[in-house]
N, C-alpha and C positions, 0 to 999 in steps of 0.2 A: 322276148327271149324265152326260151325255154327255162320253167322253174328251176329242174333238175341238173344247173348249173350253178347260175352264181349264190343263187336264196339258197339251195340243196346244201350246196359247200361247207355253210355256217353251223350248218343243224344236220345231220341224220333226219329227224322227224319233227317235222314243224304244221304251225296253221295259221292261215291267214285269213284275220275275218276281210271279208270282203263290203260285208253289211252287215250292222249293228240294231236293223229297224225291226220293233216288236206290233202286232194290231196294226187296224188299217188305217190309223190317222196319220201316225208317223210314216207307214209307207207313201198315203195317197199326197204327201206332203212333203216328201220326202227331208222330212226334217234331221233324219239320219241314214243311207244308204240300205237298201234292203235285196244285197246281192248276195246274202249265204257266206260259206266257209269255204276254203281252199285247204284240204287236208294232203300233205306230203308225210306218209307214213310208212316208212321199209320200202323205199325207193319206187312207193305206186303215188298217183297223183289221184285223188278220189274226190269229185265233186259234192258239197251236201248242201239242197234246199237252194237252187237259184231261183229267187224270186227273184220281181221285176228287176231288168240292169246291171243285173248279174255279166252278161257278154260284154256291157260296153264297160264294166268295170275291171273286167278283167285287164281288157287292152288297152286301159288306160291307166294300170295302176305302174307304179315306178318300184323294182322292174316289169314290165310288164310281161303278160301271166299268159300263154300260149294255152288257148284251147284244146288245142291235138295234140300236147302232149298230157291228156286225159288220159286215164285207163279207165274212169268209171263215173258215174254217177252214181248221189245216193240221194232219196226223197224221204222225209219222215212223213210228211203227209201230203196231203194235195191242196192246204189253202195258199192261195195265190200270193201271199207274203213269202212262201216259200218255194211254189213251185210255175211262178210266174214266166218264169225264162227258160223251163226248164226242155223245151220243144229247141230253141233255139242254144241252146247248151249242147245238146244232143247234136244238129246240124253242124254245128261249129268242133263238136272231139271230132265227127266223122268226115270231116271236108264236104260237106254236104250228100253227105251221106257215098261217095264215091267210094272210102275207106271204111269199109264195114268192121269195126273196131268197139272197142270197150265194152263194159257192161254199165244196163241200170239197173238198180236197186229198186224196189217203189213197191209198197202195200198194194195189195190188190185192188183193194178200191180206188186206186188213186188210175186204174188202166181198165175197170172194168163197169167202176157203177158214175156216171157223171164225169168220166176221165179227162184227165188234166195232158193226159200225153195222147196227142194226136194217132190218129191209126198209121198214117203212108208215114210217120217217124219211124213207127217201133222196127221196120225194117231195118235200118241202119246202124243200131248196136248190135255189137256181134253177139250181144247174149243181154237177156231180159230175165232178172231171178227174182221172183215173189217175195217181200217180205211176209215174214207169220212170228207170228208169238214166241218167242225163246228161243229163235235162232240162230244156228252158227253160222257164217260164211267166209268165203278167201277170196282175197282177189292178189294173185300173185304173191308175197311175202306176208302182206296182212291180214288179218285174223281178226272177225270181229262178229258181235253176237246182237241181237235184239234182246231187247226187257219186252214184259209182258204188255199190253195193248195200255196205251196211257188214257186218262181221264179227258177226253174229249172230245170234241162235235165229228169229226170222224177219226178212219183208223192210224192212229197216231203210235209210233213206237221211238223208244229213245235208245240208246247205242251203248257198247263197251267196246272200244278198242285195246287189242291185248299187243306192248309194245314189250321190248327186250327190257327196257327201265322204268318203265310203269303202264299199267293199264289207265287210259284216258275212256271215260266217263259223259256221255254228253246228256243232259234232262232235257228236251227238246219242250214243245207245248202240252203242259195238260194241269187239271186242277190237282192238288196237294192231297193225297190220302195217305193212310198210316202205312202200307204197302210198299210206300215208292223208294224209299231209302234204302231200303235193305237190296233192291236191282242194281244199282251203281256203285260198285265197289272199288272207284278207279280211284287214287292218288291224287290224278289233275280231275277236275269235275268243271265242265262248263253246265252253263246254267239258261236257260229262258227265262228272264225277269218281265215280263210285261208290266205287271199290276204296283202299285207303290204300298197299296193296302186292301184289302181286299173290299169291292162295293156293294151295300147295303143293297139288297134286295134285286141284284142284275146278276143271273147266271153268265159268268163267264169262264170258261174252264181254262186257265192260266196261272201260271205261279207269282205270287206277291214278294215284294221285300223280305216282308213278315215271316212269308214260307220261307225261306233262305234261312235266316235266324233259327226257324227249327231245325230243317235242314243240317245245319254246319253242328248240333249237340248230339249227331246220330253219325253221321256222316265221319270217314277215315280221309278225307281227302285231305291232302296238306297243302294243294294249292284250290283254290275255286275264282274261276273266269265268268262274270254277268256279262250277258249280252242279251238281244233282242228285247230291248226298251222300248217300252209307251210311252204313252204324252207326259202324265204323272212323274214317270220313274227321270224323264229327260227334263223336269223342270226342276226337280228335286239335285239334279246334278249327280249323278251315278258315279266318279270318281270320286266325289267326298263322299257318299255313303259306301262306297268300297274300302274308302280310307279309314273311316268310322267301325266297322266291322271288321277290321283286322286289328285296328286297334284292343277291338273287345275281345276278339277270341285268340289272338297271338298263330292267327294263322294269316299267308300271304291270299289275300283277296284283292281282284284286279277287276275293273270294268272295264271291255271291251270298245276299242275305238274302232272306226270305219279304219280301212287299212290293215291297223296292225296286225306283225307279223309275230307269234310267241315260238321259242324252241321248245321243246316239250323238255329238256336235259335242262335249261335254264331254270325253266319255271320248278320243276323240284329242288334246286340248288338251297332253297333256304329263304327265307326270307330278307 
């Protein structure tokens, strides 16, 4: 079915994680789904980060999730946790490219230096716009901006979506610096939780438990959504440590399931 019907009805603007999988164990393992997000925001349908299975989770989820009624894609970066599917995401808004429709979104790197999105694809969106450092963009009704280049193995940007009832806020992959909080000033804040604590002597540029804990004593957000878990963070069980951290800070914290659908109006409603 088309989103934009029965799920649309519930919510004005809503998201649906499709895949909750953080690093490549849990992807190559598929210990948790690693299809990305399904963002319904001011009546656009905007695709972000389909990594592997992303297509067939679409069309299998209840209800399920029509590709062509895409308006766009968006890639934070090009590792293949996130942007594994993202050739066949593409094929699929555009009926195989016969409907030259939507736009992508995607750092330049991710189309110019070892790229992720195949050459004879980029034909078929009707428009290809650069992500860069601090900036704005529209796609139809929504409004929404890039943070500075985040902390990571390549070029990585995280998001602010600007909504009638709140700006939503996404931190996507990078390591913790003192800089990063002060970029997301959204309300709802989802988060990349890979790491459970940070590892002793292995650069990995990803966000810890730990970081969150800083994070939420700087941070304006009144709701915060974890998702994209590690091996660590999925043994540790990520609903009790969301449970645990709301408890301590008296704010509403939720770990993301494969599936779930959040309305963006709910989730600020309070805790």
């Amino acid at each position: 079915m088309n989103p934009s019907s029965k799920e649309k009805s519930a919510s004005k603007n809503w998201i649906k994680f499709i895949g909750t999988a953080g690093a490549r164990f849990v992807v190559a393992r598929q210990l948790r789904s690693s299809g990305g997000l399904w963002l319904s925001f001011q009546g656009v349908n905007l695709y972000m980060d389909p990594g592997p299975g992303a297509l067939v989770r679409c069309l299998s989820a209840n209800p399920k999730l029509d590709p062509t009624a895409l308006d766009g894609i968006l890639l934070s970066h090009k590792h293949l946790d996130h942007a594994g599917d993202i050739n066949a995401m593409i094929e699929a808004m555009t009926e195989g490219g016969y409907q030259r429709k939507g736009v992508l979104f995607a750092p330049e790197e991710a189309l110019e230096e070892d790229p992720v999105v195949l050459r004879y694809i980029r034909s078929y969106p009707g428009k290809i716009e650069i992500l860069r450092e601090n900036g704005t963009y529209s796609l139809g009704d929504l409004h929404f901006s890039t943070t500075g280049r985040h902390h990571h193995s390549v070029e990585t940007y995280g998001f602010n979506f600007r909504l009638p009832e709140a700006t939503v806020s996404y931190i996507t992959d990078t390591k913790f610096h003192p800089g990063l909080i002060s970029q997301y000033p959204g309300e709802l804040l989802l988060l990349n939780v890979v790491l459970l604590t940070e590892i002793p002597d292995r650069k990995i540029d990803h966000l810890s438990f730990e970081d969150v804990k800083i994070i939420l004593k700087e941070s304006r957000a009144r709701t915060v959504v974890l998702t994209h878990f590690g091996s660590r963070m999925l043994q540790a069980n990520p609903a009790e440590l969301a449970d645990r951290l709301s408890q301590e800070t008296g704010r509403k914290i939720i770990a993301a399931r494969d599936g779930m659908t959040l309305a963006v109006d709910e989730m600020l409603g309070g805790k």
